[in-house]
Every structure is written in structure tokens, then in C-alpha cells.
N, CA, C and O atoms as a GROMACS GRO file, in nm:
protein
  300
    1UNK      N    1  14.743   1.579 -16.217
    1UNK     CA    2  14.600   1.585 -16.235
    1UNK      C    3  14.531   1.465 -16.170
    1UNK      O    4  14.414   1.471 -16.133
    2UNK      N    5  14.590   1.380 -16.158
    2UNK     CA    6  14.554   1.231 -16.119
    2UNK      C    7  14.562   1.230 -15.958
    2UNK      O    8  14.487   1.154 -15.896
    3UNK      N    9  14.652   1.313 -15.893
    3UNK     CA   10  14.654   1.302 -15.784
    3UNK      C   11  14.513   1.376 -15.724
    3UNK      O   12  14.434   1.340 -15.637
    4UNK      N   13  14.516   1.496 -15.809
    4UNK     CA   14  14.396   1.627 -15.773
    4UNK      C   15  14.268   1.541 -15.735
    4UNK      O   16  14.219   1.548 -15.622
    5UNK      N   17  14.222   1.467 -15.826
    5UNK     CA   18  14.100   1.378 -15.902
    5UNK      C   19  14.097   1.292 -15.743
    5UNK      O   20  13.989   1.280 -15.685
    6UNK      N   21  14.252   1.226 -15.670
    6UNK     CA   22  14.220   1.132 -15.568
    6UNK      C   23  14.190   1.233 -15.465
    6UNK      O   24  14.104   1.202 -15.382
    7UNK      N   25  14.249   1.354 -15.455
    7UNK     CA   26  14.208   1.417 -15.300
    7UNK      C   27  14.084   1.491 -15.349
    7UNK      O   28  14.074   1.585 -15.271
    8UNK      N   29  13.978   1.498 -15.442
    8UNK     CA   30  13.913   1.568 -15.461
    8UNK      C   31  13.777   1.425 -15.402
    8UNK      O   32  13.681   1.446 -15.328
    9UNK      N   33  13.816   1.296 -15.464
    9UNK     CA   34  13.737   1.203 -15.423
    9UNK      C   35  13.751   1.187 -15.253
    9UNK      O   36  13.654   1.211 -15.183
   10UNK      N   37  13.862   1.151 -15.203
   10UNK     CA   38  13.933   1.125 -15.047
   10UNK      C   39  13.860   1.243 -14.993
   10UNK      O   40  13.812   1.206 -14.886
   11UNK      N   41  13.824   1.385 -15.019
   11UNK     CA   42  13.775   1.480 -14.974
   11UNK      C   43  13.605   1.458 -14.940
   11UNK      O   44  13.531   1.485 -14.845
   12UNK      N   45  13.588   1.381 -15.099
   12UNK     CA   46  13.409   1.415 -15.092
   12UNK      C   47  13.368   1.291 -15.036
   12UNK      O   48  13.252   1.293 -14.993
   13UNK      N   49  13.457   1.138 -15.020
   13UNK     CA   50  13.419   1.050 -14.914
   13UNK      C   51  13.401   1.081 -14.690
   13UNK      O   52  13.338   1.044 -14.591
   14UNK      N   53  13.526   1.183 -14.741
   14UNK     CA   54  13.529   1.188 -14.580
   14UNK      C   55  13.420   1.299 -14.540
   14UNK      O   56  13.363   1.294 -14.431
   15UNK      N   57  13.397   1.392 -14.628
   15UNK     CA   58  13.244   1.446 -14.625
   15UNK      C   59  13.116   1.374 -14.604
   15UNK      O   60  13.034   1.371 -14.511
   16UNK      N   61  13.121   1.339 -14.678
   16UNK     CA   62  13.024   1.190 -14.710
   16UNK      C   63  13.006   1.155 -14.521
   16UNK      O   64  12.925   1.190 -14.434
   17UNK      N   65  13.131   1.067 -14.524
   17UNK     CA   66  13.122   0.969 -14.332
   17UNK      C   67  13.106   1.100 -14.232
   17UNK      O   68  13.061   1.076 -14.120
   18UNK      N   69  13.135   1.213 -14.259
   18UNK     CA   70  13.128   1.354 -14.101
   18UNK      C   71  12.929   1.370 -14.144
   18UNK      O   72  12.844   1.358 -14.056
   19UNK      N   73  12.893   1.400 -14.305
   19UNK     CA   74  12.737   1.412 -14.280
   19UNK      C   75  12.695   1.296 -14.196
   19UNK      O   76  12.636   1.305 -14.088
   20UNK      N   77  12.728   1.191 -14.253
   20UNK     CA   78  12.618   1.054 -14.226
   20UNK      C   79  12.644   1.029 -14.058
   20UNK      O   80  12.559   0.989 -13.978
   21UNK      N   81  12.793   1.066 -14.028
   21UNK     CA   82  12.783   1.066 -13.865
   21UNK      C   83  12.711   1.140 -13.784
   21UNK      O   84  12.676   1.098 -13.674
   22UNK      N   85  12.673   1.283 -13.836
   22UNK     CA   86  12.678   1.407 -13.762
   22UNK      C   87  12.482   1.348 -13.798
   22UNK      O   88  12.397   1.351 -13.709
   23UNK      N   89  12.459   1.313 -13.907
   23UNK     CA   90  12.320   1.235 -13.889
   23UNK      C   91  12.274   1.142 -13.795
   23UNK      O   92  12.179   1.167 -13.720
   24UNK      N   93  12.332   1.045 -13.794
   24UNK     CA   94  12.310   0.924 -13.692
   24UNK      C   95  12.278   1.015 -13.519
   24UNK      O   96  12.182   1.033 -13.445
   25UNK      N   97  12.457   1.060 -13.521
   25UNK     CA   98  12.433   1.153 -13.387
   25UNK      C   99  12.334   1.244 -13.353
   25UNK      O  100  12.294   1.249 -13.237
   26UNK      N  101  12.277   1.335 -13.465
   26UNK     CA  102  12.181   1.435 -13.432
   26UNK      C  103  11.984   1.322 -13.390
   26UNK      O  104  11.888   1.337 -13.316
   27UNK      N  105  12.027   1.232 -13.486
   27UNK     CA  106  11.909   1.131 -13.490
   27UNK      C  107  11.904   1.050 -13.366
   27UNK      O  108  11.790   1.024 -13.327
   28UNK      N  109  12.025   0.995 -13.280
   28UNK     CA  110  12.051   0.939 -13.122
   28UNK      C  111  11.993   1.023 -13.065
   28UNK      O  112  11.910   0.973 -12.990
   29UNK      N  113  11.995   1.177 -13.060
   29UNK     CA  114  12.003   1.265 -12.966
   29UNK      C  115  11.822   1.301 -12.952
   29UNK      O  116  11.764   1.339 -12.850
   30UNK      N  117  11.766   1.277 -13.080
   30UNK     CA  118  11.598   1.326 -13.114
   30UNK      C  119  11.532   1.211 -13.004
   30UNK      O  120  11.472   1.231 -12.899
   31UNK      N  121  11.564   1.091 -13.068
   31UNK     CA  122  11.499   1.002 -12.959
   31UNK      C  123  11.583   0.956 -12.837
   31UNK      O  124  11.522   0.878 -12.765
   32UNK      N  125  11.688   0.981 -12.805
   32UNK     CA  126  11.690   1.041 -12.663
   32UNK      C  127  11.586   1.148 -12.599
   32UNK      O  128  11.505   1.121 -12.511
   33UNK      N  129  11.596   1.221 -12.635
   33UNK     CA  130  11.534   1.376 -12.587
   33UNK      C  131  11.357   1.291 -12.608
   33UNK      O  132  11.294   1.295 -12.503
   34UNK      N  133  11.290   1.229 -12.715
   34UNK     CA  134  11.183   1.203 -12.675
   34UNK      C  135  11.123   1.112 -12.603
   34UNK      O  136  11.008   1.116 -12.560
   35UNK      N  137  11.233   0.995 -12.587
   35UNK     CA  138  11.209   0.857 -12.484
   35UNK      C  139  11.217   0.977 -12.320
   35UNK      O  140  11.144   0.963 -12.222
   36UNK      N  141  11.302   1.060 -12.333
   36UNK     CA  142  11.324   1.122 -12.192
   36UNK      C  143  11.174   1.251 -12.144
   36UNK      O  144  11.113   1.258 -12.038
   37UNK      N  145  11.158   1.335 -12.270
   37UNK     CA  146  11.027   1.339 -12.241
   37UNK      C  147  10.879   1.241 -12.251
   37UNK      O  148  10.791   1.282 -12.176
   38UNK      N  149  10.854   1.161 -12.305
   38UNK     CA  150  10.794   1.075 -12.242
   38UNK      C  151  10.776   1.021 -12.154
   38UNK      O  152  10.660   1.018 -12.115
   39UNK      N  153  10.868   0.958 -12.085
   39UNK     CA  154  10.866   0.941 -11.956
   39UNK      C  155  10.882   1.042 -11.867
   39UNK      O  156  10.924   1.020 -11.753
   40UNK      N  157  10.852   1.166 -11.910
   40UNK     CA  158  10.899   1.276 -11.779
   40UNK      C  159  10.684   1.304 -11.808
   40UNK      O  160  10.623   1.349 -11.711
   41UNK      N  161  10.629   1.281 -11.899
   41UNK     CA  162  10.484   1.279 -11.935
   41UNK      C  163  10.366   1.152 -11.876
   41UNK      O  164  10.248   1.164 -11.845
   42UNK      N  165  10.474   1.009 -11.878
   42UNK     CA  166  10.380   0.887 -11.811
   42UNK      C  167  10.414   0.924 -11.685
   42UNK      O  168  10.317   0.962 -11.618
   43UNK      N  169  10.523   0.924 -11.628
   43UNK     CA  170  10.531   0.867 -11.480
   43UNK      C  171  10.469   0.966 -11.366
   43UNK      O  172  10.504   0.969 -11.248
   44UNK      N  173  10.380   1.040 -11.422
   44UNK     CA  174  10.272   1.162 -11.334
   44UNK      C  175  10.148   1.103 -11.332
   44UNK      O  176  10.060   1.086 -11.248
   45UNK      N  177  10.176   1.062 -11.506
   45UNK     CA  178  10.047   1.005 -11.520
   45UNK      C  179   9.999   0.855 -11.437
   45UNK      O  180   9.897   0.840 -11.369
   46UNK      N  181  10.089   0.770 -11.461
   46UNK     CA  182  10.119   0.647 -11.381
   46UNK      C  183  10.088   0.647 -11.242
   46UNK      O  184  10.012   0.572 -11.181
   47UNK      N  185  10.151   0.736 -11.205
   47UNK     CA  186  10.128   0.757 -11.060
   47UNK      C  187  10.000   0.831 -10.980
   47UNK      O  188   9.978   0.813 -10.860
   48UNK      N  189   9.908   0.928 -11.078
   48UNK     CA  190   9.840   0.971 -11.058
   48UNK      C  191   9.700   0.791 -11.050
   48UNK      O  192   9.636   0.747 -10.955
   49UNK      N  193   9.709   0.743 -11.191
   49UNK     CA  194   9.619   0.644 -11.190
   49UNK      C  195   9.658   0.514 -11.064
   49UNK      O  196   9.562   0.442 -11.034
   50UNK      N  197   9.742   0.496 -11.020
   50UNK     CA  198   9.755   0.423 -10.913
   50UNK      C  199   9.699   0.471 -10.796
   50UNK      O  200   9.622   0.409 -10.722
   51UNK      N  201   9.743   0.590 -10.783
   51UNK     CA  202   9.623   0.667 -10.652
   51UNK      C  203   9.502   0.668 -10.640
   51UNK      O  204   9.431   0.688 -10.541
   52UNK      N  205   9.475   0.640 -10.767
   52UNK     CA  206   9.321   0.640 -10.839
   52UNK      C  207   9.298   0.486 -10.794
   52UNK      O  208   9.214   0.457 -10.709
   53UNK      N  209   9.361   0.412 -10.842
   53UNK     CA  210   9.342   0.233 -10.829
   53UNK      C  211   9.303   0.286 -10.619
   53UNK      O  212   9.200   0.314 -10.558
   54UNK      N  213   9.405   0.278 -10.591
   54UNK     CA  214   9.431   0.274 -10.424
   54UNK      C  215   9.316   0.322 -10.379
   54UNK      O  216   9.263   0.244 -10.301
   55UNK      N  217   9.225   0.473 -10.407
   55UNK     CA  218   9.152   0.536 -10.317
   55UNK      C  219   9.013   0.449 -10.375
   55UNK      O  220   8.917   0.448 -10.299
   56UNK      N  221   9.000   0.377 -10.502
   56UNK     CA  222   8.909   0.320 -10.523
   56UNK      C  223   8.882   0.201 -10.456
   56UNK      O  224   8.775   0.174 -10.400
   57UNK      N  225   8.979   0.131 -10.461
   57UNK     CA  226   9.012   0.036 -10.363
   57UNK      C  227   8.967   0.061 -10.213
   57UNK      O  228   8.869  -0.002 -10.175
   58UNK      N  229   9.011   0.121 -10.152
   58UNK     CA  230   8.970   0.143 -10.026
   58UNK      C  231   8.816   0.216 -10.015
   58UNK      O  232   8.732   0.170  -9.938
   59UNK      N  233   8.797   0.296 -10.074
   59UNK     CA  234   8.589   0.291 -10.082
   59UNK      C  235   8.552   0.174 -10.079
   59UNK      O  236   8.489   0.127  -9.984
   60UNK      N  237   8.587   0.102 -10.192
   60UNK     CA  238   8.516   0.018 -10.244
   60UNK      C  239   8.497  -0.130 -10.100
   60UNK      O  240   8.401  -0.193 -10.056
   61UNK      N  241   8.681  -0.128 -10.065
   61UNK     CA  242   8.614  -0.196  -9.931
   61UNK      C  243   8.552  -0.146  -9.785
   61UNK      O  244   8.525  -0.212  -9.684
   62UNK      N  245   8.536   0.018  -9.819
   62UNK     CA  246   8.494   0.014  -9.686
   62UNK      C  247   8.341   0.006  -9.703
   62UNK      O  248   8.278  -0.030  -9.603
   63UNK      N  249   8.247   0.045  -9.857
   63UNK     CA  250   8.150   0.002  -9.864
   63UNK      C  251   8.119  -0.138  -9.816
   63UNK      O  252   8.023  -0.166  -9.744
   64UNK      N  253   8.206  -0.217  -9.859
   64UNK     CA  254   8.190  -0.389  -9.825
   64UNK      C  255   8.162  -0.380  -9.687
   64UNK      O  256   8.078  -0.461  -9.646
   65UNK      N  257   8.213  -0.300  -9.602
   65UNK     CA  258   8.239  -0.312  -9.442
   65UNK      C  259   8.061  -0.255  -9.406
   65UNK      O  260   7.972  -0.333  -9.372
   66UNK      N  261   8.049  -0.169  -9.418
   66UNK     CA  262   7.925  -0.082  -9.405
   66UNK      C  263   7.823  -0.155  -9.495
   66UNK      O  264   7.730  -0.074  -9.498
   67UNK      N  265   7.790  -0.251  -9.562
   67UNK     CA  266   7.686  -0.379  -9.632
   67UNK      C  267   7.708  -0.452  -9.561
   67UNK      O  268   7.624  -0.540  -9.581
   68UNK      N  269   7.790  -0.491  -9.459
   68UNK     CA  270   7.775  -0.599  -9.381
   68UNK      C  271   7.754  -0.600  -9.239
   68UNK      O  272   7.706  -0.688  -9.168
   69UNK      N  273   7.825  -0.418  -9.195
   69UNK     CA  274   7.755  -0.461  -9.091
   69UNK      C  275   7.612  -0.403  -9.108
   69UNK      O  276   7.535  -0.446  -9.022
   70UNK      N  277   7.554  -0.314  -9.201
   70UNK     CA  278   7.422  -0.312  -9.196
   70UNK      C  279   7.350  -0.482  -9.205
   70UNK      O  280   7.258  -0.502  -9.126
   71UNK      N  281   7.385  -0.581  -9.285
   71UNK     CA  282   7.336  -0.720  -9.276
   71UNK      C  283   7.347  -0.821  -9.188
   71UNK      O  284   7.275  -0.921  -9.188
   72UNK      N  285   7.451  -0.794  -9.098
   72UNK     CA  286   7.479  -0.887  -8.988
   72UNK      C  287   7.398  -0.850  -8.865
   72UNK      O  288   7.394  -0.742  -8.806
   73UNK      N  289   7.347  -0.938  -8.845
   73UNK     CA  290   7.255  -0.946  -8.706
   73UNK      C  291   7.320  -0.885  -8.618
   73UNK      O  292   7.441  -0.884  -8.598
   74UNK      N  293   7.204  -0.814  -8.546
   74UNK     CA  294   7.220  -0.725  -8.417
   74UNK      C  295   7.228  -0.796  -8.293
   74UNK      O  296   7.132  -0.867  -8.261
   75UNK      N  297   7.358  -0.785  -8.198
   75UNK     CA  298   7.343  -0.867  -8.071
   75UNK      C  299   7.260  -0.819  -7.942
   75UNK      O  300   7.253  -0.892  -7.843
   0.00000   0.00000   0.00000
């Protein structure tokens, strides 16, 4: 009876460590999968607003170009 009592405990510990693993693992795998969609969500976005920086950028100096030579004296 005494032995029953240890494999009945030895049973419901190693139950115990396969849930709490098969937890951890299923829980690695959630934020895997959402760090990986996230970044499959910024880096369009990222890249879209840099194009945005760039084409603003370049208006912005070619206005500068076109204010100056409208201001610079005529030869």
C-alpha cells in the first residue's frame, strides 16, 4: 500500500513538471509568434515613414533653392 501511495505521488509530480513545461513552452511560442508579428507590422510601417522623412526633405530643400534664387540678384 505504501509503495501504491509513492507511485501514485511520483505519478502526480511528473504530471505536475510535463503541465508546467508544456506551459512555459506553449507561453515561449505566444510571444514568439507576437514579437514576430510585430515586427512583420512596424517594419512597413518604418519604412513607409522614412520615405515620408526623405520626400519631405527634399521639397523642403528644393523650396529653399527656388526662395533663393527668386532673392538673389539678377546678373
Amino acid at each position: 500500500m505504501a509503495n501504491e501511495t509513492n507511485n501514485d505521488i511520483t505519478g502526480a509530480l511528473g504530471n505536475l513538471a510535463n503541465a508546467y513545461t508544456s506551459l512555459v513552452k506553449q507561453s515561449l511560442e505566444i510571444i514568439t509568434t507576437g514579437v514576430k508579428d510585430t515586427l512583420k507590422v512596424i517594419e512597413p510601417l518604418g519604412k513607409s515613414a522614412l520615405d515620408v522623412v526623405g520626400s519631405a526633405t527634399n521639397t523642403l530643400g528644393q523650396a529653399v533653392q527656388n526662395v533663393t534664387s527668386a532673392i538673389a540678384p539678377k546678373k
